[in-house]
PyMOL Python script that loads the backbone (N, CA, C, O; Angstrom):
from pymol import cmd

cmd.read_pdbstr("""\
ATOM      1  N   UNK A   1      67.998 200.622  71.309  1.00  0.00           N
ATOM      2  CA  UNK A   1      68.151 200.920  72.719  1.00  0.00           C
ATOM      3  C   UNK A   1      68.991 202.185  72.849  1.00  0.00           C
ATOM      4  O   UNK A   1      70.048 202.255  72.223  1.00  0.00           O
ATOM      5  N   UNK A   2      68.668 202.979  73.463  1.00  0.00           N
ATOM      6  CA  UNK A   2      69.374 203.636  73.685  1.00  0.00           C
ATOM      7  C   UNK A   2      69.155 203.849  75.159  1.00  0.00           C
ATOM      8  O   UNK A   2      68.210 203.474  75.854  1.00  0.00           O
ATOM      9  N   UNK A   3      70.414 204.648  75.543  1.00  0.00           N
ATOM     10  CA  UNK A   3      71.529 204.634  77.196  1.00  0.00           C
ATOM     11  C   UNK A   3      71.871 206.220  77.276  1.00  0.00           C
ATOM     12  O   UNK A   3      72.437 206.810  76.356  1.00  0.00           O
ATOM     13  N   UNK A   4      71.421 206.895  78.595  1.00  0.00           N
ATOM     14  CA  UNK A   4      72.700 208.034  79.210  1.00  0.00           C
ATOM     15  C   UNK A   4      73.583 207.645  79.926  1.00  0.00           C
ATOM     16  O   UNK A   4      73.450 206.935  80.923  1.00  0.00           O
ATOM     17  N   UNK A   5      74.398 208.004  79.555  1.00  0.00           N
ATOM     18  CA  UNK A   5      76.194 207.812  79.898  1.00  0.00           C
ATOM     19  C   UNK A   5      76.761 209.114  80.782  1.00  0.00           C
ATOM     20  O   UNK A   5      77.027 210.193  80.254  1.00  0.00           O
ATOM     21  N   UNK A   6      76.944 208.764  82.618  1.00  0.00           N
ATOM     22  CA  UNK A   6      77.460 210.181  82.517  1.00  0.00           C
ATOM     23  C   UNK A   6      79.179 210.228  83.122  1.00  0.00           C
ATOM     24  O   UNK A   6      79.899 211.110  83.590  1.00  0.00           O
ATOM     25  N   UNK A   7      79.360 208.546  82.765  1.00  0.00           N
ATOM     26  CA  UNK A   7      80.735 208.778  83.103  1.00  0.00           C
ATOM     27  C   UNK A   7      81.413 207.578  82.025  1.00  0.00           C
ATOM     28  O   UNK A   7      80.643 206.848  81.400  1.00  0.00           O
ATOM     29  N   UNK A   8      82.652 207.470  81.897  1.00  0.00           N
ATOM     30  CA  UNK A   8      83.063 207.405  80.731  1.00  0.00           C
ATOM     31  C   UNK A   8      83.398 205.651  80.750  1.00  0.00           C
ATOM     32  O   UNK A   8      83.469 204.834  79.833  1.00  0.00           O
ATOM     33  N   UNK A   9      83.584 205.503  82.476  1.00  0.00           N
ATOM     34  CA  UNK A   9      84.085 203.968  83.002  1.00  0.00           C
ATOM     35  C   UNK A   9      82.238 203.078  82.764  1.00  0.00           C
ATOM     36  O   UNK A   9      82.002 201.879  82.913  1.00  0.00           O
ATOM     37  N   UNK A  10      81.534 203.855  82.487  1.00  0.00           N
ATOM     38  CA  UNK A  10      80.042 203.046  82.078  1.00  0.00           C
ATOM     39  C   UNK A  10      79.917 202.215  80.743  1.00  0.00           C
ATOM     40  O   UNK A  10      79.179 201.250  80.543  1.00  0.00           O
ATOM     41  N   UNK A  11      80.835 202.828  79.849  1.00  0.00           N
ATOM     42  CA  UNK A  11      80.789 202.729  78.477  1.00  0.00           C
ATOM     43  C   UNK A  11      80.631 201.279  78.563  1.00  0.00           C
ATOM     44  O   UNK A  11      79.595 200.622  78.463  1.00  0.00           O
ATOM     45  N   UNK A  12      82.023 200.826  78.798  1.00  0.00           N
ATOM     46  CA  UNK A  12      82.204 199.559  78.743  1.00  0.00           C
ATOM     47  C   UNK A  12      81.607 198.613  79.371  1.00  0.00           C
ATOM     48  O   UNK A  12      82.362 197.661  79.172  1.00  0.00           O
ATOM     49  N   UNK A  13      80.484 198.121  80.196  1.00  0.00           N
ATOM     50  CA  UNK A  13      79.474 197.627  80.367  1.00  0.00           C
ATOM     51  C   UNK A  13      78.667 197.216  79.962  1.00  0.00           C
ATOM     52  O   UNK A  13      78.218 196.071  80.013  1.00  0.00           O
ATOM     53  N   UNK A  14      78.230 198.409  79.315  1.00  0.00           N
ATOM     54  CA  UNK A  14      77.026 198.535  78.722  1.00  0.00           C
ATOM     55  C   UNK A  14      77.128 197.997  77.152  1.00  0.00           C
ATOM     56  O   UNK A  14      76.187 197.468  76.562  1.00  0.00           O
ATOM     57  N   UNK A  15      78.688 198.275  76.483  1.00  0.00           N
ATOM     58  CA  UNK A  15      79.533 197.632  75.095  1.00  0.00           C
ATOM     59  C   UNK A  15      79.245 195.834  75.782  1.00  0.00           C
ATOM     60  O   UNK A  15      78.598 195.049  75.089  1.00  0.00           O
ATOM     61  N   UNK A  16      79.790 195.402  77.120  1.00  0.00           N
ATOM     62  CA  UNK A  16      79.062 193.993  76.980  1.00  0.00           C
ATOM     63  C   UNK A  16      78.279 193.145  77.209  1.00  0.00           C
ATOM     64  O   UNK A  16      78.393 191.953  76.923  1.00  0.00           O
ATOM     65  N   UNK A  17      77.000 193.911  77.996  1.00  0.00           N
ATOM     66  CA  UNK A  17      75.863 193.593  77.889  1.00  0.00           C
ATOM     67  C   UNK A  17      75.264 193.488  76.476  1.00  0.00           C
ATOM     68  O   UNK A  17      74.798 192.495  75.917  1.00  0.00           O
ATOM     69  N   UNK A  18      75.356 194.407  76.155  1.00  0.00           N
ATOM     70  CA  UNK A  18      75.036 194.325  74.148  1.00  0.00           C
ATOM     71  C   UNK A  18      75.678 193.102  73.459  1.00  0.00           C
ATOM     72  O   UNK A  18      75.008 192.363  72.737  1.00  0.00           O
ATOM     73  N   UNK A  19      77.028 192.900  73.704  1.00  0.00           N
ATOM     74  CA  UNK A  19      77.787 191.990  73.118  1.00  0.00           C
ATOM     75  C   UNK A  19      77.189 190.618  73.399  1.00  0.00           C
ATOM     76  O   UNK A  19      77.030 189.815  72.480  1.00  0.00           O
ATOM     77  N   UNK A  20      76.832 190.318  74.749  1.00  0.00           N
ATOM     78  CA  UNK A  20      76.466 189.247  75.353  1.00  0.00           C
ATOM     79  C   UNK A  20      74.878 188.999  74.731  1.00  0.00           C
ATOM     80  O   UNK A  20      74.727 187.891  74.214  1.00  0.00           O
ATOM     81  N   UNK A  21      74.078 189.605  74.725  1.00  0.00           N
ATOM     82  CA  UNK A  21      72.642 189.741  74.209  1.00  0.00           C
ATOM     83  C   UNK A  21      72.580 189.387  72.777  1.00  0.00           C
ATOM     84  O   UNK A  21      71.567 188.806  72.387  1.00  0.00           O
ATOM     85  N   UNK A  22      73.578 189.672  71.893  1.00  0.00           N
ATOM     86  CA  UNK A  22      73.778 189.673  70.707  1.00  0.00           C
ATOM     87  C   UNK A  22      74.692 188.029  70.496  1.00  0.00           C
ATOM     88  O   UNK A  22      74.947 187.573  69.382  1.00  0.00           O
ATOM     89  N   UNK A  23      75.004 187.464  71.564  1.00  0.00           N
ATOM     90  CA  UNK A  23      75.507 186.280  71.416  1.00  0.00           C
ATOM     91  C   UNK A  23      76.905 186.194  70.819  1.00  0.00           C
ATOM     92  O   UNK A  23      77.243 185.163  70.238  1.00  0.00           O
ATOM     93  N   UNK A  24      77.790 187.304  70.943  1.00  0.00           N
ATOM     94  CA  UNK A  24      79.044 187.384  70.189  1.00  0.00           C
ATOM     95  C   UNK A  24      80.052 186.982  71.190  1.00  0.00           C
ATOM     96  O   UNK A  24      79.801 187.054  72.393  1.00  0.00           O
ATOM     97  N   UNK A  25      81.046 186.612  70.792  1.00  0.00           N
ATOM     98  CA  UNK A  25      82.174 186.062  71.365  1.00  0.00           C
ATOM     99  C   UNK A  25      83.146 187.721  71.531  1.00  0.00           C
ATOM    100  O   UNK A  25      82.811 188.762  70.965  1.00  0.00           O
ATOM    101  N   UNK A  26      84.164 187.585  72.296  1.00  0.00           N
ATOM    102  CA  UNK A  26      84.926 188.867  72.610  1.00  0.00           C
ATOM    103  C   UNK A  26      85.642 188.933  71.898  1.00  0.00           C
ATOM    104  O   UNK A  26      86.156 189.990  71.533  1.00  0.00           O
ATOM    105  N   UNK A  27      85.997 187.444  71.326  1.00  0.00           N
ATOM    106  CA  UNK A  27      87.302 187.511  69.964  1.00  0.00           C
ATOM    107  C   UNK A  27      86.901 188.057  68.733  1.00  0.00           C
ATOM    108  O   UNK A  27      87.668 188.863  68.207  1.00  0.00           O
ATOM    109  N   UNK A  28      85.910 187.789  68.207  1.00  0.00           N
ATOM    110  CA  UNK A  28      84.920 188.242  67.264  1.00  0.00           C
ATOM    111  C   UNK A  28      84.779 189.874  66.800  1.00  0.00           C
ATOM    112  O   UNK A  28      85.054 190.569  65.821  1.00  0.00           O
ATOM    113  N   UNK A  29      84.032 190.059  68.452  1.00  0.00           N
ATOM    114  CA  UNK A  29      84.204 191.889  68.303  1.00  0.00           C
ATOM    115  C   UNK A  29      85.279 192.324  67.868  1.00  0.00           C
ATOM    116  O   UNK A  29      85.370 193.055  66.882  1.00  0.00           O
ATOM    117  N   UNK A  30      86.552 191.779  68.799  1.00  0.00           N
ATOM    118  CA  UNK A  30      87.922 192.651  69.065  1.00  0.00           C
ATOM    119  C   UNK A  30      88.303 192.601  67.235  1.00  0.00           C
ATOM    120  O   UNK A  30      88.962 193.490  66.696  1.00  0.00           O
ATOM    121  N   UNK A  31      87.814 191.548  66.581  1.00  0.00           N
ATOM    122  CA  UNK A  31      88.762 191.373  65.102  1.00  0.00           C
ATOM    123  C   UNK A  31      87.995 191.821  64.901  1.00  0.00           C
ATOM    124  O   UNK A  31      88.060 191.919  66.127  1.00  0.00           O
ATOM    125  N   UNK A  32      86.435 192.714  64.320  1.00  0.00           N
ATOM    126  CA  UNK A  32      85.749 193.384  63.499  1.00  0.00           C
ATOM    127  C   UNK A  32      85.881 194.734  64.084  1.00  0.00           C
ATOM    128  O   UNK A  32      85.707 195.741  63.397  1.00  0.00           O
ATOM    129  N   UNK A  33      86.100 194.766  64.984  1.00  0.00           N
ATOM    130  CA  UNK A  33      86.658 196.422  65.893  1.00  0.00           C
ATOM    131  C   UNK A  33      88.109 196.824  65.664  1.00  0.00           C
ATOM    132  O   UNK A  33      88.501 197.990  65.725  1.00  0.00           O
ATOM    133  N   UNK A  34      88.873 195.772  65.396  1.00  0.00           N
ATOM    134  CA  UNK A  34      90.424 196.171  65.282  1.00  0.00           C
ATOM    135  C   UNK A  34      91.131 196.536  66.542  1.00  0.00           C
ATOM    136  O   UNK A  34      92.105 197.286  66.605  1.00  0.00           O
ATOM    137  N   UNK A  35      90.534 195.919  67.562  1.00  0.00           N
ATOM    138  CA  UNK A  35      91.481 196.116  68.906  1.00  0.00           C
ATOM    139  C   UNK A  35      92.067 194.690  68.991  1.00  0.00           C
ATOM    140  O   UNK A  35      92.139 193.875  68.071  1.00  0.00           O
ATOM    141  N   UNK A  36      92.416 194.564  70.094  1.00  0.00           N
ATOM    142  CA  UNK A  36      92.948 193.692  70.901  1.00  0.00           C
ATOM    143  C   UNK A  36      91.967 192.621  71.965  1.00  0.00           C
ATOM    144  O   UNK A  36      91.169 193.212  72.693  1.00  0.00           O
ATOM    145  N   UNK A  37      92.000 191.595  72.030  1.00  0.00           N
ATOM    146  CA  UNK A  37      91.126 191.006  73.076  1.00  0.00           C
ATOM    147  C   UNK A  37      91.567 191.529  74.154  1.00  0.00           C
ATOM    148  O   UNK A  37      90.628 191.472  74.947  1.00  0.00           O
ATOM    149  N   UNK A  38      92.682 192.132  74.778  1.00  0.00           N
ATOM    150  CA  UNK A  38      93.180 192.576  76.021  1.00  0.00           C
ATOM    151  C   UNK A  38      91.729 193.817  76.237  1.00  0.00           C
ATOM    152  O   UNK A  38      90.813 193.863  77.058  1.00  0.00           O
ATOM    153  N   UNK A  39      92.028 194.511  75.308  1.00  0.00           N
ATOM    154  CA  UNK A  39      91.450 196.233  75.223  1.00  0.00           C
ATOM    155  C   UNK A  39      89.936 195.771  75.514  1.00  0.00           C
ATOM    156  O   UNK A  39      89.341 196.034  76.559  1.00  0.00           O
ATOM    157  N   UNK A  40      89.513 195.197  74.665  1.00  0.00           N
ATOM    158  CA  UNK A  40      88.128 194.746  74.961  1.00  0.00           C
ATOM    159  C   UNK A  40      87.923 193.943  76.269  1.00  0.00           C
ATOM    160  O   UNK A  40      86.778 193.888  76.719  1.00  0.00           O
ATOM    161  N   UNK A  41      88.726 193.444  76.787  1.00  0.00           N
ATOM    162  CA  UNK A  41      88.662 192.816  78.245  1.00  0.00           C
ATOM    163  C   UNK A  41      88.131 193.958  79.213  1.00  0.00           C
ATOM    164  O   UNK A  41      87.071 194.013  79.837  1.00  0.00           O
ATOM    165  N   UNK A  42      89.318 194.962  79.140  1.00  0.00           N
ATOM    166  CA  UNK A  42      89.872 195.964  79.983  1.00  0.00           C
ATOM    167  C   UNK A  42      88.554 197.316  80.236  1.00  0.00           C
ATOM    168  O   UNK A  42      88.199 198.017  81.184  1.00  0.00           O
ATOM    169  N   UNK A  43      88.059 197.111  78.471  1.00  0.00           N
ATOM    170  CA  UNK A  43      86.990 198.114  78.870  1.00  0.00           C
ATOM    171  C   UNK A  43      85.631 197.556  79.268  1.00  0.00           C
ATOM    172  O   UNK A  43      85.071 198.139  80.196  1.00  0.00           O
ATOM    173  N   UNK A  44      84.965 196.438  78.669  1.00  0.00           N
ATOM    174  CA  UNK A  44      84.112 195.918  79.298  1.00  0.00           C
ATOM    175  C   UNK A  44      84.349 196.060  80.878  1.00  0.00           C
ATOM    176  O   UNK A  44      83.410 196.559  81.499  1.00  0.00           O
ATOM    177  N   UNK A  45      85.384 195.718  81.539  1.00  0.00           N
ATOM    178  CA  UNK A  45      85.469 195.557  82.719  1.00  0.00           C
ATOM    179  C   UNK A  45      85.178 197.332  83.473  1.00  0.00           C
ATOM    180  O   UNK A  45      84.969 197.563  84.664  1.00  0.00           O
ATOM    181  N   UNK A  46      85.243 198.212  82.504  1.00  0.00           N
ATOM    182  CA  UNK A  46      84.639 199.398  83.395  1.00  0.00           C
ATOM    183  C   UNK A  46      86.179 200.244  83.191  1.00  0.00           C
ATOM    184  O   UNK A  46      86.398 201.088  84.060  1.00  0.00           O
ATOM    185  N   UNK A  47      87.136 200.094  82.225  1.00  0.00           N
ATOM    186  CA  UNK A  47      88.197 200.895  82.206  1.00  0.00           C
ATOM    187  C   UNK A  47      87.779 202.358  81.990  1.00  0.00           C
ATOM    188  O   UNK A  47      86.789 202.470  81.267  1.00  0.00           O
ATOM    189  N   UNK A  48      88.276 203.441  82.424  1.00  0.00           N
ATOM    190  CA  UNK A  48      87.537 204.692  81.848  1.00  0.00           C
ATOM    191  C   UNK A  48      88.225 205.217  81.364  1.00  0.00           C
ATOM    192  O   UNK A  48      87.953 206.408  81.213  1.00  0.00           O
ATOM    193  N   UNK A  49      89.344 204.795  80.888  1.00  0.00           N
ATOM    194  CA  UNK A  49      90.454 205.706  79.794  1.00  0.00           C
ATOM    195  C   UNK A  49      90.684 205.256  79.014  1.00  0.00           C
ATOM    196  O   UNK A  49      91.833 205.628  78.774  1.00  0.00           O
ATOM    197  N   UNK A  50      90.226 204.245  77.903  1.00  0.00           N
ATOM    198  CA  UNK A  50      90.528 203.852  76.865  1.00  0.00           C
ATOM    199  C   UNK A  50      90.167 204.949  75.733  1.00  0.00           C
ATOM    200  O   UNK A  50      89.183 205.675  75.874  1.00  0.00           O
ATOM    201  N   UNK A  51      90.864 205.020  74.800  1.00  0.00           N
ATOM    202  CA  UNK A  51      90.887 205.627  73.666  1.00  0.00           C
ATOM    203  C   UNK A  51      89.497 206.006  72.766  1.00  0.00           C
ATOM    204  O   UNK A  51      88.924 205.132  72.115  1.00  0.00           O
ATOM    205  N   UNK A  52      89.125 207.118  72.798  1.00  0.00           N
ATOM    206  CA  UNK A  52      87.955 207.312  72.337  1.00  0.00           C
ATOM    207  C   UNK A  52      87.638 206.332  70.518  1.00  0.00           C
ATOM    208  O   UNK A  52      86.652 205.873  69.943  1.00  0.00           O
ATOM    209  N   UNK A  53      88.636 206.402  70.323  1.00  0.00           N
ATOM    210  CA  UNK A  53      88.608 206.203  68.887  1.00  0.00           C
ATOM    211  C   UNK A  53      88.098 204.537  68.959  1.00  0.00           C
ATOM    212  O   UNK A  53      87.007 204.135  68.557  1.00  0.00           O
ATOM    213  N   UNK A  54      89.078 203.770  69.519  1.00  0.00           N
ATOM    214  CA  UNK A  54      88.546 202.505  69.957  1.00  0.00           C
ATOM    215  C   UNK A  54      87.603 202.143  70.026  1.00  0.00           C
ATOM    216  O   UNK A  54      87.063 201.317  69.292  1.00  0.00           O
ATOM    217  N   UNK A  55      86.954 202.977  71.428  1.00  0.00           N
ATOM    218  CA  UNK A  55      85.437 202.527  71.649  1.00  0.00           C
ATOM    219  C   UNK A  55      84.728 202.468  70.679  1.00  0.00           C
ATOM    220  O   UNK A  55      84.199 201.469  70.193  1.00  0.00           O
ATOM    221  N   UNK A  56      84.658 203.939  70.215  1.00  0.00           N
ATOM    222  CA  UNK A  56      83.989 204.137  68.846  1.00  0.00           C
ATOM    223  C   UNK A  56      84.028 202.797  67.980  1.00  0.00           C
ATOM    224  O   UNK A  56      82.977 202.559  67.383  1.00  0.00           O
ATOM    225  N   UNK A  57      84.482 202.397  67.908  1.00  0.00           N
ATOM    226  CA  UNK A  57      85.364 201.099  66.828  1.00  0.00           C
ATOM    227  C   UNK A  57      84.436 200.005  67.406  1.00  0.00           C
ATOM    228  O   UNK A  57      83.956 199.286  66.530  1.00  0.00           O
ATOM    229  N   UNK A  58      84.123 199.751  68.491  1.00  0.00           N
ATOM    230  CA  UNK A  58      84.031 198.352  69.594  1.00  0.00           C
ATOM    231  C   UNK A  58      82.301 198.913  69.043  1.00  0.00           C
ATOM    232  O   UNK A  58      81.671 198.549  68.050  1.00  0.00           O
ATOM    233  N   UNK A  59      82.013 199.645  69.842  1.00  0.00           N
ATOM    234  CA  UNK A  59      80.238 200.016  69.219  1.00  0.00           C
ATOM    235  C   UNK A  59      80.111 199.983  68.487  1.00  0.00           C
ATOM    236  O   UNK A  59      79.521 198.903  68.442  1.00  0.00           O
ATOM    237  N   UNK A  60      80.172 200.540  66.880  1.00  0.00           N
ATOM    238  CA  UNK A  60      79.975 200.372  65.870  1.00  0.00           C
ATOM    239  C   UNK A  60      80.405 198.537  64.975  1.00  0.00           C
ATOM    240  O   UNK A  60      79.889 197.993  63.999  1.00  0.00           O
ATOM    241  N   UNK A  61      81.279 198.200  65.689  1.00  0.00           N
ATOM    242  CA  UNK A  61      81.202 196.481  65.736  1.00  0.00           C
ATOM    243  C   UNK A  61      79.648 195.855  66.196  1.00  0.00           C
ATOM    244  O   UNK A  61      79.208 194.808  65.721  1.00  0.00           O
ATOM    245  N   UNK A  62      78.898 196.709  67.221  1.00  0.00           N
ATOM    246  CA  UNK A  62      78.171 195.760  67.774  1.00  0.00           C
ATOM    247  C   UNK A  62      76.909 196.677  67.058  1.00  0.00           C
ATOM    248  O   UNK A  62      75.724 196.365  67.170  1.00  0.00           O
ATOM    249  N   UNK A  63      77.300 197.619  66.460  1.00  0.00           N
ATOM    250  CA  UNK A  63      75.847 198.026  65.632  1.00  0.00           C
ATOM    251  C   UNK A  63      75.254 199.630  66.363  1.00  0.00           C
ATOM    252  O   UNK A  63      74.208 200.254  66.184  1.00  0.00           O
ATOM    253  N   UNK A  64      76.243 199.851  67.072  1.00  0.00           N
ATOM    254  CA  UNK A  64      76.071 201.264  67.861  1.00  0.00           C
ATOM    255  C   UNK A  64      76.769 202.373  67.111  1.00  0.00           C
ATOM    256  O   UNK A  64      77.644 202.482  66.252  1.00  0.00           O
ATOM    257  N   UNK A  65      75.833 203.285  67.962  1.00  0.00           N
ATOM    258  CA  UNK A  65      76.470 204.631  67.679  1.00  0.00           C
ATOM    259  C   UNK A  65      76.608 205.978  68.522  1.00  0.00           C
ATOM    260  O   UNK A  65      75.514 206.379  68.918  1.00  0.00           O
ATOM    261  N   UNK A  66      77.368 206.534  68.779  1.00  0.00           N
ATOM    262  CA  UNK A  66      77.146 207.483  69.995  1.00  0.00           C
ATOM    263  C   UNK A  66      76.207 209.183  69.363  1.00  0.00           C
ATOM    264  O   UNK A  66      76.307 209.914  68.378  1.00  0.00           O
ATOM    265  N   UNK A  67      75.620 209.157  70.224  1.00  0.00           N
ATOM    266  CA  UNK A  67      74.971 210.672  69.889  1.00  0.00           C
ATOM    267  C   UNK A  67      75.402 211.472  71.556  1.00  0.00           C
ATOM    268  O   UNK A  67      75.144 210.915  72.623  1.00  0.00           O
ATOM    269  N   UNK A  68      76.072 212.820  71.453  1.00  0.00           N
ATOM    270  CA  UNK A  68      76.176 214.054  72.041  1.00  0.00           C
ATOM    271  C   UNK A  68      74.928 214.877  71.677  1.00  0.00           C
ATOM    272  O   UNK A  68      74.629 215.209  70.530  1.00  0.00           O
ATOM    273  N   UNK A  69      74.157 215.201  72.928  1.00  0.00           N
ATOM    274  CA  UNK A  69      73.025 215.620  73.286  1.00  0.00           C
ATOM    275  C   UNK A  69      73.506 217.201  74.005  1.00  0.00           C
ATOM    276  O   UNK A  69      74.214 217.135  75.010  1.00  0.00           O
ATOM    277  N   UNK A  70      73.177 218.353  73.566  1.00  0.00           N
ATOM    278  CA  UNK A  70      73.315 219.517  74.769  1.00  0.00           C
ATOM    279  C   UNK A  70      72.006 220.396  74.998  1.00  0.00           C
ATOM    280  O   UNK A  70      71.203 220.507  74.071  1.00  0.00           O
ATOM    281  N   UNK A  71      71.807 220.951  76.080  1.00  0.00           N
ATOM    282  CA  UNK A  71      70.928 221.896  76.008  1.00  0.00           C
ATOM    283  C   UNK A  71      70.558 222.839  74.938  1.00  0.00           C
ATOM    284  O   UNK A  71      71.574 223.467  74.641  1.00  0.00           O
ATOM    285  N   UNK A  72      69.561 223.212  74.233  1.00  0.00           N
ATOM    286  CA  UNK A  72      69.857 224.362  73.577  1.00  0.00           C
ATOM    287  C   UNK A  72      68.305 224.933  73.108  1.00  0.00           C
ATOM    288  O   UNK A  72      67.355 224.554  73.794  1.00  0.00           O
ATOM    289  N   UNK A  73      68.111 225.605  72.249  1.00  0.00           N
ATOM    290  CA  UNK A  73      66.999 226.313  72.025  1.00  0.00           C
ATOM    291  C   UNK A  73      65.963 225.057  71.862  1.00  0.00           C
ATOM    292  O   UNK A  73      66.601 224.053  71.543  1.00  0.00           O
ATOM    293  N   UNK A  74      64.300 224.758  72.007  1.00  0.00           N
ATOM    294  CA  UNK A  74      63.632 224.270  72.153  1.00  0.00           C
ATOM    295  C   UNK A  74      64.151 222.912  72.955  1.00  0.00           C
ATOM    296  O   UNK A  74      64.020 221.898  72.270  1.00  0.00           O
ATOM    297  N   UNK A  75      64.534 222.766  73.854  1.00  0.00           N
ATOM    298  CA  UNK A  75      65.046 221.363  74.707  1.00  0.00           C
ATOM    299  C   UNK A  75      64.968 221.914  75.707  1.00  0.00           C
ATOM    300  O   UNK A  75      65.647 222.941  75.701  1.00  0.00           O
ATOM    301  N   UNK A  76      64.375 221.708  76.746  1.00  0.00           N
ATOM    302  CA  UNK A  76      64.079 221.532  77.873  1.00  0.00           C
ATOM    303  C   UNK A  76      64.519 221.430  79.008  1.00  0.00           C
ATOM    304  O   UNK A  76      64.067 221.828  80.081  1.00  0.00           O
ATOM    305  N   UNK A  77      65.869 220.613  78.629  1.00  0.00           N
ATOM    306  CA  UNK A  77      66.700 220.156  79.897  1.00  0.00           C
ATOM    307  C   UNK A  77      67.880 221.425  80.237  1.00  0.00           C
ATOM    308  O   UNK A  77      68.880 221.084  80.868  1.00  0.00           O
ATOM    309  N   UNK A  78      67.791 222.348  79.964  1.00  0.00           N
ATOM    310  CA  UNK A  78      68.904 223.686  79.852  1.00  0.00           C
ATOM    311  C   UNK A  78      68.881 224.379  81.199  1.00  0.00           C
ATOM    312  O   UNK A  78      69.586 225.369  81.396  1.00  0.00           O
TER     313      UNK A  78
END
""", "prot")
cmd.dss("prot")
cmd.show_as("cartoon", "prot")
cmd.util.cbc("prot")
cmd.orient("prot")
């Protein structure tokens, strides 16, 4: 699956819709992600300042990965 993201408070939503689909518990993620059950509360809930590094951490728990997309020679969207 993949998602455009154009604001940063989306992330976390969309981290637990996946989570939820995948049948995982929040405690689960947070200990294979290395956060906190708080943090994972906070961003699911739509926080938009959590720590990039984190997230990173929380997706790749659930089997994600982020790709940065820009305009550029043969792409279209420029």
């Amino acid at each position: 699956m993949q998602v455009i993201v154009a604001r940063a408070d989306e992330v976390g939503p969309i981290l637990k819709k996946v989570r939820r689909a995948a049948k995982l518990r929040q405690e689960d993620v947070a200990l294979t992600a290395g956060c906190s059950i708080k943090f994972l509360v906070d961003l699911e809930a739509g926080k938009g300042t959590a720590p990039l590094a984190k997230v990173f951490a929380v997706a790749q728990a659930l089997g994600g990965r982020f790709i940065l997309a820009f305009p550029g020679e043969g792409d279209d969207r420029a």
